[in-house]
N, C-alpha and C positions, 0 to 999 in steps of 0.2 A: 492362333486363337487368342482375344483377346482377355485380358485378365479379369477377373470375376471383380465386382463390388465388392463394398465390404460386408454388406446385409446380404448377400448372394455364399459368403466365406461362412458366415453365422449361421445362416439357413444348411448348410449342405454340415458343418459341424452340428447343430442340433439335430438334425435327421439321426445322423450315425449313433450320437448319445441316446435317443429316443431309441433305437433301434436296439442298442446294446443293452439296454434298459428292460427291455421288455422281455426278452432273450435271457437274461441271466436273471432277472427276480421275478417274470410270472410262465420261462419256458414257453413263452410263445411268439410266431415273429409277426412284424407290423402285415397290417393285411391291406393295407394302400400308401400308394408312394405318391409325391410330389412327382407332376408333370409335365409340369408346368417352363415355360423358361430356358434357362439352363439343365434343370433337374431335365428334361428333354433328349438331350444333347444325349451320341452314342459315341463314348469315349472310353481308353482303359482310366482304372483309378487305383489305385492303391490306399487301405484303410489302418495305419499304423497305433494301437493304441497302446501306453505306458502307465503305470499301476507306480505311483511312489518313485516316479522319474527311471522305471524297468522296464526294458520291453517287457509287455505280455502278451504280443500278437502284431501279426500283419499279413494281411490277406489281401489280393488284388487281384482285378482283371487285365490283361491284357487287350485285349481284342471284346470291345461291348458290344455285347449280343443283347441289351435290352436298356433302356433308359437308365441315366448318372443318376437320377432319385435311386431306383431301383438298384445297383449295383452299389451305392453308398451304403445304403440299410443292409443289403446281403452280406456285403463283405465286411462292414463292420459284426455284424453278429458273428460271421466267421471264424473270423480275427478272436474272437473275446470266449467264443469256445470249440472250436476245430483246428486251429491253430496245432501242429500235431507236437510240435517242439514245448508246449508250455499247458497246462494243467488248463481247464477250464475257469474263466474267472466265476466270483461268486460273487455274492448280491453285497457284501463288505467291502469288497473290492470296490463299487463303485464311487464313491465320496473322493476317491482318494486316482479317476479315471481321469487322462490327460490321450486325447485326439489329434492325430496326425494324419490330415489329408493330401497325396499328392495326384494332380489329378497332370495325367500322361499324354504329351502331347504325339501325332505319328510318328511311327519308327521308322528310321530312314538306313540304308546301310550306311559304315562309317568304319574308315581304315583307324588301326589302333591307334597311328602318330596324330589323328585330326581329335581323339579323346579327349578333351575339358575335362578335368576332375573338378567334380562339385557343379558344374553345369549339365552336364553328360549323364543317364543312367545309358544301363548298356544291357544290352539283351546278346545272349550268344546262343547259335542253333546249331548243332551236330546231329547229323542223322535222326534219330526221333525223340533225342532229350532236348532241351532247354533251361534257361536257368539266367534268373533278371538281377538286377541291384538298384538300385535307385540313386539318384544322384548324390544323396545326401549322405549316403554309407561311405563313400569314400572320403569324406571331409569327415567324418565320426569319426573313423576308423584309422583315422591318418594313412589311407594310403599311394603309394606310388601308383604311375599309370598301369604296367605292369603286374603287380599284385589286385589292381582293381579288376583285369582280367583275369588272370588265373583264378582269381575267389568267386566271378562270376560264371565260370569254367567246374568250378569247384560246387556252387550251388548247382547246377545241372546233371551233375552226377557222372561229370566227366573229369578226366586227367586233368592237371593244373594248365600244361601246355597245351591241351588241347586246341584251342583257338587256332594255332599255329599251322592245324590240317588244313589240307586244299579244300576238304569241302565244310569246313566251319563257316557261318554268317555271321559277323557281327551288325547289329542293328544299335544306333543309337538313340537319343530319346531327352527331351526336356521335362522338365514337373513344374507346375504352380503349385504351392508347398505352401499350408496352412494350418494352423494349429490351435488348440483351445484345451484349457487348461482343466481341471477337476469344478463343477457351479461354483463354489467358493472362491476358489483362486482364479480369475481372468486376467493372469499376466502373459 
C-alpha cells in the first residue's frame, strides 16, 4: 500500500486526538467518522498514546471490520480509557497527549530466521490465543530476534517457547509509523 501524505498523516492523527478528546473530557464518543479517502480503506491499525513521553495506552485492530476513520477514533478512545494495564486518562492528561499511529499492512506467514527487527511486527497464533508486537517494540526494547518471540508468545498468554510447537503460526507484518506530539509541541 502506498504511503499516506503528509495532510492524509495530520488528518488520521487529529481524528484520534478529537476522538480522545471528547471521550475523556465530555464521556461521549464522536458520532461520525471521516469516510472519505483513505479514512475508507479497511485495514488493521494500531492507536499508541503517551502522557509525558509514558505509555498510557494502546489499542488496535487487527483484522478491519469497519472503515480506518472508524477504527482510528475507536481504538484511540480505547487506548485512553479501556486499556486494561493503565488507569483511565483524565481531562489533565490531555495538554500534555503525544499519538502514535501505526497503520498495519497484511499479515503474511513468516519463518523466525526471515524476522527483520524493527521492520517486522509479528503476530503469533496457538490454538485459540494470540498475542501481536509491533515493529517498533523491538527497537524500544532492545531486543534480540528470539526474545522478540518469546515476548510476543508471552503477550498471548502462552509459554515463552511456545512458538516452537508444530501447530504455532507466526504471521508477520509491516507498519507506516506516524506520530504527533501534545497541540503545543509539534515536534
Amino acid at each position: 500500500m502506498p504511503s499516506l501524505s503528509e495532510a492524509d498523516r495530520c488528518a488520521a492523527l487529529q481524528l484520534a486526538r478529537t476522538a480522545v478528546t471528547e471521550a475523556v473530557s465530555h464521556r461521549k464518543p464522536l458520532d461520525s467518522f471521516p469516510r472519505e479517502g483513505f479514512f475508507s480503506e479497511r485495514r488493521g491499525v494500531f492507536v499508541t498514546l503517551h502522557v509525558r513521553n509514558r505509555l498510557q495506552g494502546c489499542i488496535g485492530v487487527i483484522e478491519a471490520k469497519e472503515s480506518l476513520g472508524e477504527s482510528i477514533a475507536r481504538c484511540a478512545v480505547s487506548a485512553a480509557l479501556e486499556d486494561p494495564r493503565f488507569a483511565p486518562m483524565k481531562a489533565e492528561q490531555l495538554s500534555e497527549l503525544s499519538i502514535e499511529i501505526s497503520l498495519l499492512s497484511a499479515m503474511e506467514p513468516i519463518a523466525p530466521e526471515s524476522i527483520e527487527l524493527g521492520r517486522h511486527g509479528l503476530l503469533v497464533h496457538l490454538g485459540g490465543q494470540r498475542g501481536l508486537l509491533l515493529p517498533q517494540v523491538a527497537v524500544e526494547h532492545r531486543l534480540t530476534r528470539d526474545l522478540f518471540i518469546e515476548e510476543t508468545c508471552r503477550k498471548a498468554g502462552l509459554p515463552r517457547e511456545a512458538w516452537r510447537d508444530p501447530e504455532a503460526r507466526l504471521f508477520g507484518f509491516t507498519c507506516e509509523v506516524f506520530s504527533g506530539g501534545a497541540p503545543h509541541d509539534r515536534t
